[in-house]
C-alpha positions as CSV (number, residue, x, y, z in Angstrom):
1,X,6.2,-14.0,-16.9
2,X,4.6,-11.2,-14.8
3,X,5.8,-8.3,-14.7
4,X,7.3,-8.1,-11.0
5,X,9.2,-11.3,-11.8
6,X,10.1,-10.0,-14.8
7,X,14.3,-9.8,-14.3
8,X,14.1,-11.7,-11.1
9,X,12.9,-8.9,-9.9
10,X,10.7,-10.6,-7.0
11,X,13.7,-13.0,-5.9
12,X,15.9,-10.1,-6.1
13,X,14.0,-8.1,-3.9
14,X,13.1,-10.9,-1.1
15,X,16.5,-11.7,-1.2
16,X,18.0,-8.0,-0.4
17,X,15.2,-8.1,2.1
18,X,15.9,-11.2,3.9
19,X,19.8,-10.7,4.4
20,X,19.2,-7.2,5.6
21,X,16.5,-8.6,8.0
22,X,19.1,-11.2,9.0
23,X,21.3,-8.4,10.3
24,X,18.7,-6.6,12.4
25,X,17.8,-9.5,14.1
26,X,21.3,-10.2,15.0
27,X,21.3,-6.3,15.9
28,X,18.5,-6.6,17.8
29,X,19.7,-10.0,19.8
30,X,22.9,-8.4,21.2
31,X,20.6,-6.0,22.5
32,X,18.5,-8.2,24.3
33,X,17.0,-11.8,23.7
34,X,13.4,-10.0,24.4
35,X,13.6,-8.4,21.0
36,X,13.6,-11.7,19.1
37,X,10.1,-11.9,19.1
38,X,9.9,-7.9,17.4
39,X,12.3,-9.3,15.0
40,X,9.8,-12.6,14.2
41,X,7.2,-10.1,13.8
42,X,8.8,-8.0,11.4
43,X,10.2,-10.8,9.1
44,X,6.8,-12.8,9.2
45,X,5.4,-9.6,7.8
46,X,7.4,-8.1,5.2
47,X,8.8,-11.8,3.9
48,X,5.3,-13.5,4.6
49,X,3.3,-12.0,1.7
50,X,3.5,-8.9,-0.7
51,X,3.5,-8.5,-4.5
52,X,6.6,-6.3,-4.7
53,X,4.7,-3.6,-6.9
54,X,6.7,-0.6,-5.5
55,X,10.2,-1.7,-5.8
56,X,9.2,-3.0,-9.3
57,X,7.3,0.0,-10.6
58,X,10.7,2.0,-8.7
59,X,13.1,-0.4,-10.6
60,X,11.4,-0.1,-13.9
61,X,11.6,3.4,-13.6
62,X,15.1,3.5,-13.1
63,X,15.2,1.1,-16.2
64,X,13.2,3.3,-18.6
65,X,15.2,6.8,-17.5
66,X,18.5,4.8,-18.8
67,X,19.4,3.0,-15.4
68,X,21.8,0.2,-15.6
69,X,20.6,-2.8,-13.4
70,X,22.4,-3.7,-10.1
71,X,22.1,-5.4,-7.2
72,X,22.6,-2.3,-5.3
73,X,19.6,-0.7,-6.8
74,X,17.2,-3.2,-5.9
75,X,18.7,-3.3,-2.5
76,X,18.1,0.6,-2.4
77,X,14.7,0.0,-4.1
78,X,13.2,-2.9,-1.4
79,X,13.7,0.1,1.3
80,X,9.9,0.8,-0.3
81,X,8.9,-2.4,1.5
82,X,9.6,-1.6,4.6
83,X,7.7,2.2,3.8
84,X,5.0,0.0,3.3
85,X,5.0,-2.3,6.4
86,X,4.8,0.6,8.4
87,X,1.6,1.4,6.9
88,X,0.1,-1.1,6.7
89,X,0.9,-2.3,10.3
90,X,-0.1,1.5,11.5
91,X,-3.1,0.9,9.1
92,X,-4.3,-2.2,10.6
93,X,-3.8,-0.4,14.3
94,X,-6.0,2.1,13.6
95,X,-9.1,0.6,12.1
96,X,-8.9,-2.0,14.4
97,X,-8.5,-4.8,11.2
98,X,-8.0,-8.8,13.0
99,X,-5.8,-10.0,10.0
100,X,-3.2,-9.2,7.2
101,X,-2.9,-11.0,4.2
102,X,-4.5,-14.0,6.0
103,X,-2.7,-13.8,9.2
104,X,-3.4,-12.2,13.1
105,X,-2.5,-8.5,12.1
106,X,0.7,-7.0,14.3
107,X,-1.4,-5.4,17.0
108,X,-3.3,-8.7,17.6
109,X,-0.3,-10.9,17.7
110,X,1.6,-9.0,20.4
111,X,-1.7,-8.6,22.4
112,X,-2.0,-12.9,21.9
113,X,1.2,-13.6,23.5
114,X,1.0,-11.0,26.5
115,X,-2.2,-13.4,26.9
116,X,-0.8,-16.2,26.4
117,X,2.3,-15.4,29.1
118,X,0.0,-14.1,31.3
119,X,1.5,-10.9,32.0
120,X,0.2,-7.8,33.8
121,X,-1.6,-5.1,32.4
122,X,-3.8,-4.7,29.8
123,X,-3.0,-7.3,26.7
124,X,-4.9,-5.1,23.9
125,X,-2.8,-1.8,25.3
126,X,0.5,-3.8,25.5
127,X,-0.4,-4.9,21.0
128,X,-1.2,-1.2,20.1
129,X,2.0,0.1,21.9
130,X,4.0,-2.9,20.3
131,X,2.2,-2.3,16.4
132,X,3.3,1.5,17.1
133,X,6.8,1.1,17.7
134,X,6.8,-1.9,14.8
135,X,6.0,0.3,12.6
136,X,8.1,3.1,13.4
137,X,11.1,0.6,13.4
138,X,10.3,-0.6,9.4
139,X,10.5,3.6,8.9
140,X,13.3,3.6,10.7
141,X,14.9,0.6,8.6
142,X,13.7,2.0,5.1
143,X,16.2,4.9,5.6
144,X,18.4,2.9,6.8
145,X,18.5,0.3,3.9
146,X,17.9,3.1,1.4
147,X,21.3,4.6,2.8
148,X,23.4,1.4,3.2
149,X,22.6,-0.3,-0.6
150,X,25.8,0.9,-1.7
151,X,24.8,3.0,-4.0
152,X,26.7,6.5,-5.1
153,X,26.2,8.8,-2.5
154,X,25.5,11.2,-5.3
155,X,22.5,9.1,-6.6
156,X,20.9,8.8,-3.1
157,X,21.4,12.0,-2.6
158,X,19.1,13.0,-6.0
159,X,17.0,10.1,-4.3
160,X,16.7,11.6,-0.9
161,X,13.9,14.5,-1.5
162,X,12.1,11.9,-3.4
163,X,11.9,9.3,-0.5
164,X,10.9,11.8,2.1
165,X,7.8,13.7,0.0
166,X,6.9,9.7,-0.4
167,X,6.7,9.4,3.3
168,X,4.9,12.7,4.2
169,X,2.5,12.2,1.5
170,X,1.6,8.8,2.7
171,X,1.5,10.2,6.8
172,X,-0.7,12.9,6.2
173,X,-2.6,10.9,3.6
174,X,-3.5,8.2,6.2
175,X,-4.5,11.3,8.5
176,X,-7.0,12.8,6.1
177,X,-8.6,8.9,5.8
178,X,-9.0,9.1,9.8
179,X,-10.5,12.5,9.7
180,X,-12.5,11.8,7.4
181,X,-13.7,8.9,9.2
182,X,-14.7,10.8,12.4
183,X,-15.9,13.9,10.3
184,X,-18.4,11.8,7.8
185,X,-17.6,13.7,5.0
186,X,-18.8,11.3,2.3
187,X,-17.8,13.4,-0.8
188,X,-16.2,12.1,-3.5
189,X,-13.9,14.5,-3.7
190,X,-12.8,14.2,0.1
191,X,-12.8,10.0,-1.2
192,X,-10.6,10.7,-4.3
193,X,-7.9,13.2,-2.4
194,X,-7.8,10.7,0.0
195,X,-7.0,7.5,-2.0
196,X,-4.5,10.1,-3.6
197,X,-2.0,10.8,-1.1
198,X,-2.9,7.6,1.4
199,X,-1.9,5.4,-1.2
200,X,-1.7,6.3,-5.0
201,X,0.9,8.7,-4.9
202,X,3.3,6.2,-3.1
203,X,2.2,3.2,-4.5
204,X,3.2,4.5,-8.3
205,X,4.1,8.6,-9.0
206,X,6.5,8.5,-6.2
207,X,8.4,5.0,-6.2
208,X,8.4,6.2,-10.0
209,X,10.4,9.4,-9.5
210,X,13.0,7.4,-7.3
211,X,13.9,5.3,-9.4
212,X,13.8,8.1,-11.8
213,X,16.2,10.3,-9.5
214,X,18.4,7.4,-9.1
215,X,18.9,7.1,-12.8
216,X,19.5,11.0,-13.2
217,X,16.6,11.2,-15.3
218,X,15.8,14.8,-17.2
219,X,12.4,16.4,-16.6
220,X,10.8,15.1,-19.6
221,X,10.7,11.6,-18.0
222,X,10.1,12.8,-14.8
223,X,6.8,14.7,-16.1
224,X,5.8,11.4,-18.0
225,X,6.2,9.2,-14.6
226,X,3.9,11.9,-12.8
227,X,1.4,11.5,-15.9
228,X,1.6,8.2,-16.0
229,X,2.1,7.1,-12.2
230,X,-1.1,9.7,-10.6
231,X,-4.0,8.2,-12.2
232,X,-2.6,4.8,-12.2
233,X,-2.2,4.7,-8.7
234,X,-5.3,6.0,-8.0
235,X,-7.1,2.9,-10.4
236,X,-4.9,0.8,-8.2
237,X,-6.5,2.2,-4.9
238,X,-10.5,1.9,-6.3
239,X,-9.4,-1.7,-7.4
240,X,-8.4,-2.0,-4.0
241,X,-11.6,-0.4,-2.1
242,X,-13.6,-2.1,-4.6
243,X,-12.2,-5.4,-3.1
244,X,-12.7,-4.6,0.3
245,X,-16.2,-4.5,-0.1
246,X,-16.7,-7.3,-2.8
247,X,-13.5,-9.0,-2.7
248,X,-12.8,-13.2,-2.0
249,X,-11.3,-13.5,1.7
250,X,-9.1,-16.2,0.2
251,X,-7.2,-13.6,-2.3
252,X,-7.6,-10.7,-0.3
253,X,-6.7,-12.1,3.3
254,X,-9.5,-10.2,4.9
255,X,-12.9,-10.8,6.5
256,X,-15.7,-10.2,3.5
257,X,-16.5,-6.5,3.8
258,X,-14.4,-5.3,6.3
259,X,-14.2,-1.8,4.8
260,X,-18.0,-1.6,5.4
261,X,-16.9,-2.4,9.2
262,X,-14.1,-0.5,9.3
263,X,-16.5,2.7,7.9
264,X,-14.2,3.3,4.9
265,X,-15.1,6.5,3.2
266,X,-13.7,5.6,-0.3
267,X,-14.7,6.6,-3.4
268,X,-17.0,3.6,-4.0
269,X,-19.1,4.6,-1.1
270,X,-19.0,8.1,-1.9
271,X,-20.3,7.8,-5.1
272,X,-23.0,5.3,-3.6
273,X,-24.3,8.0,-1.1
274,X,-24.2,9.9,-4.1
275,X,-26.4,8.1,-5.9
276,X,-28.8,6.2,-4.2
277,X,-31.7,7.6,-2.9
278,X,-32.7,8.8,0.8
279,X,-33.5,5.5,2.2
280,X,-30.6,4.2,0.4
281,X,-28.4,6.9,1.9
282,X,-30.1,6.3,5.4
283,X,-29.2,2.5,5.4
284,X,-25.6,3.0,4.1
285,X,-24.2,5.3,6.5
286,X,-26.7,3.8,9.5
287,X,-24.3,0.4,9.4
288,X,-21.6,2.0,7.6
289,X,-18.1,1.5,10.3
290,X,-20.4,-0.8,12.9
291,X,-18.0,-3.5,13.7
292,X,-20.9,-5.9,14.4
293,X,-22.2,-5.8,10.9
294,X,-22.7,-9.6,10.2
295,X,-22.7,-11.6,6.5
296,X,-26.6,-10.7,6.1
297,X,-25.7,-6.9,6.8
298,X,-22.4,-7.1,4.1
299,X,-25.0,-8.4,1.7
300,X,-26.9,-5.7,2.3
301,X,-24.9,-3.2,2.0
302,X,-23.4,-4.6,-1.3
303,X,-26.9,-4.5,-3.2
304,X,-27.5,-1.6,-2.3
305,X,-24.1,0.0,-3.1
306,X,-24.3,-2.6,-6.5
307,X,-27.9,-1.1,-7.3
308,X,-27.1,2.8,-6.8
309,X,-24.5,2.4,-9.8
310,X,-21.6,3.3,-7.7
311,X,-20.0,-0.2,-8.2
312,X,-20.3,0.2,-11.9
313,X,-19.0,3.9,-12.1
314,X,-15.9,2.6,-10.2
315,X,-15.0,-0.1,-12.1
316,X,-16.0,2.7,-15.3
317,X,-13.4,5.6,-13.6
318,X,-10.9,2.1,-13.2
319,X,-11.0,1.9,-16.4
320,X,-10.7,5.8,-17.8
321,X,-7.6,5.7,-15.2
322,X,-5.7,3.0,-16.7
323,X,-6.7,4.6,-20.4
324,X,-5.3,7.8,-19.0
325,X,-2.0,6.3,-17.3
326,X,-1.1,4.0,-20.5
327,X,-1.6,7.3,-23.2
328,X,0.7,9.1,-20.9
329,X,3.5,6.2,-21.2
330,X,3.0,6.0,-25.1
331,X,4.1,9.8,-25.5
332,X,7.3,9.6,-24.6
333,X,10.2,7.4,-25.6
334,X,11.5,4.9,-23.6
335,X,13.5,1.5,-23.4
336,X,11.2,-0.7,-24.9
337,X,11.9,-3.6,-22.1
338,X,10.9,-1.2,-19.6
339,X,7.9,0.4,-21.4
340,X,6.3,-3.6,-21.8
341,X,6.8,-3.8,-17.9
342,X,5.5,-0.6,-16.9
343,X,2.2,-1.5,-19.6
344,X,2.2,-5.5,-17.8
345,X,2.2,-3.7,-14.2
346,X,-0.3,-1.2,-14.9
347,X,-2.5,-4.3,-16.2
348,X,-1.7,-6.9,-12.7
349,X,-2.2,-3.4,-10.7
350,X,-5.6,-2.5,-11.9
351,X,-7.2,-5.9,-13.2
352,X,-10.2,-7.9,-11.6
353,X,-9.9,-10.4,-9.2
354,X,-12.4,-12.6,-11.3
């Protein structure tokens, strides 16, 4: 059993999420039959893919600080989802990706059917305004369905400071990725502090500590989530860049190299800039975020970026992360059902495609 189905948990959560979906789309019908189509949108994307690692890493949490289980709490705990959606559809807005997990991303779809009904104006304007406000809405809905679980009002309340450090972090992470974007800073430093608060920190450390807060847990088990949560979600992350540039379209939904299109600074390239020599360097950040960059150019870029080392000192620092998170979790005592699932999620979080 993996670890986010462990307890139902992956039912559990789809199944908070669809009923609350139902009632926003109802919400949004009375409002006017022009919003069905936002409602489609949003449903397609948070029901239409997703492994569920937040609200499960949250619930397990919860589980491990003495939490009993509940339906309420995983309806509290699948608000994370929508924290996501709105990132990932601002994400996709912003380095101007064609497709999610397979499928057109938000921004596309919305500019597709203004084509398609031949309205006036600009089609590619009318998608980014639409992906904007889409996203907004699933931040809008993740306090909402945060608030309306049922839970004790004193729990959510211990919850609350938790949920909105989550969401700054993750705002002013995705900031620092743009800036450093249009800066070039190519550092692996810049790389590492970015993967941190972009998506580490809310991926693991913080859907950790609210599950944590929920339970009423003391500081010991707070401090060990931190430990524990921090450098696994940054492994996470470098698993992830690390796909992005040498991933299988088919598992990861994306064009082959898109990162390398998209001129993502992560730590991967860093440390290939870092290493390779001055031809090397000259090459990398020459094609490095040109949207035209064909199969032969991907190719290119991933020998080069295979040959400099940097591919092996990620999946090395992958490694020493996991090592790091795992000792963490060992020190301190816990239930043992959740201790086996935060060990089995660490594992599906960090491991290989191959």
């Amino acid at each position: 059993m993996s670890p986010v189905d462990r307890a139902g948990l992956r039912e559990r959560v789809d199944k908070a999420l669809t009923e609350f979906l139902a009632g926003q789309r109802a919400r949004l019908t009375r409002v006017d039959e022009a919003l069905v189509p936002v409602a489609e949108a949003i449903e397609a994307f948070v029901l239409g893919g997703g492994k569920r690692l937040r609200p499960a890493f949250a619930y397990w949490g919860f589980r491990g600080a003495g939490g009993v289980d509940g339906d309420q709490v995983l309806t509290a705990l699948a608000a994370l989802e929508f924290v996501q959606a709105s990132a990932l559809i601002h994400d996709d807005l912003m380095d101007r990706s064609d497709t999610r997990r397979g499928e057109p991303a938000v921004h596309r779809r919305f500019a597709t059917r203004h084509r398609a009904a031949g309205w006036g104006g600009d089609p590619d304007g009318f998608g980014d305004a639409a992906a904007i406000l889409l996203g907004d809405l699933c931040l809008v809905w993740s306090d909402e369905l945060l608030h309306s679980a049922g839970l004790d009002l004193r729990a959510v309340a211990r919850a609350r400071p938790v949920f909105d450090e989550m969401r700054t972090e993750v705002t002013v992470g995705q900031y620092l990725d743009v800036l450093t974007q249009v800066t070039g800073d190519t550092s692996v430093e810049r790389a590492s502090k970015v993967a941190r608060y972009k998506s580490a920190k809310y991926t693991v450390e913080r859907p950790l500590l609210l599950g944590a807060a929920l339970a009423d847990a003391g500081e010991v088990v707070r401090t060990t989530y931190s430990a524990y949560g921090l450098p696994l979600g940054e492994a996470f992350q470098l698993r992830d860049d690390v796909l992005g540039v040498f991933g299988d379209p088919a598992q990861t939904g994306k064009p082959a190299g898109d990162d390398l299109r998209e001129g993502k600074r992560t730590y991967l390239v860093a440390a290939a800039v870092e290493a390779t020599d001055d031809a090397g360097r000259d090459l990398l950040l020459s094609r490095l975020g040109d949207p035209n960059l064909d199969e032969q150019g991907v190719a290119r870029l991933r020998e080069l970026i295979h040959a400099s080392g940097a591919l092996a000192r990620t999946e090395q620092r992958i490694v020493t992360l996991t090592d790091t998170a795992l000792a963490a979790l060992a020190a301190v005592d816990l239930d043992t059902e959740a201790r086996q699932a935060l060990v089995d999620l660490a594992i599906a979080a960090t491991r290989r495609a191959d």
